[in-house]
C-alpha positions as CSV (number, residue, x, y, z in Angstrom):
1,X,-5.6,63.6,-62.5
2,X,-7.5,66.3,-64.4
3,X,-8.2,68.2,-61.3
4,X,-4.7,68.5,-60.4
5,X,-3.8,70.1,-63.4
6,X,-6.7,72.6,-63.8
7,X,-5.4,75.2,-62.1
8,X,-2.0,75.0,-63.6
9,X,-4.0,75.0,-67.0
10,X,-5.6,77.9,-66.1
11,X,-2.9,79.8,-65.0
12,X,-1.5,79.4,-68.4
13,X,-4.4,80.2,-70.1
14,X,-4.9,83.5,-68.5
15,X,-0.8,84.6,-68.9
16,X,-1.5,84.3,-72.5
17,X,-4.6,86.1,-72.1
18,X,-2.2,88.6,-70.5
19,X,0.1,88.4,-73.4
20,X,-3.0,88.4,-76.0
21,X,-3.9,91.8,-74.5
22,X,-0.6,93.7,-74.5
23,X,-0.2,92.6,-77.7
24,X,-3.7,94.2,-78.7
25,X,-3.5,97.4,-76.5
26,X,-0.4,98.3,-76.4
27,X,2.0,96.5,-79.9
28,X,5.5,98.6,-79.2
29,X,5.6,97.1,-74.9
30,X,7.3,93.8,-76.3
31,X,9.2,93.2,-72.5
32,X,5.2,92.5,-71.0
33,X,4.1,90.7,-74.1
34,X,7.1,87.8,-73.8
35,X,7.3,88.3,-70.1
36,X,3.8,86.8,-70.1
37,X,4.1,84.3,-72.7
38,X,7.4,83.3,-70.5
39,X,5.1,82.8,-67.8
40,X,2.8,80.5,-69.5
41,X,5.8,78.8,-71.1
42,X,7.6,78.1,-67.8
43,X,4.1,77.0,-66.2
44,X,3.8,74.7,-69.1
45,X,7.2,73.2,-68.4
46,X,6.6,72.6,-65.0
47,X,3.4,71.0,-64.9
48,X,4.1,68.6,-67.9
C-alpha cells in the first residue's frame, strides 16, 4: 500500500513546491501560484 501511493505523494509535494516558489520569486503571478496548488489539490483528491 505505501508504495503505491508514493509517487502520487510526491507529485503533490513538488506542485506545492512549485507553488511555494512562485509565491517566493515572483508574489503578483497569482494564476501559477493557485494553478499549482490546484494541481496538488486535484492529485490529492484523486489518490485519496
Amino acid at each position: 500500500m505505501l508504495t503505491t501511493k508514493f509517487f502520487p505523494t510526491l507529485l503533490i509535494v513538488l506542485d506545492v513546491f512549485a507553488a511555494a516558489g512562485y509565491a517566493w520569486h515572483d508574489m503578483t503571478d497569482w494564476r501559477k501560484i493557485i494553478y499549482w496548488l490546484s494541481a496538488a489539490i486535484l492529485t490529492a483528491c484523486v489518490t485519496y
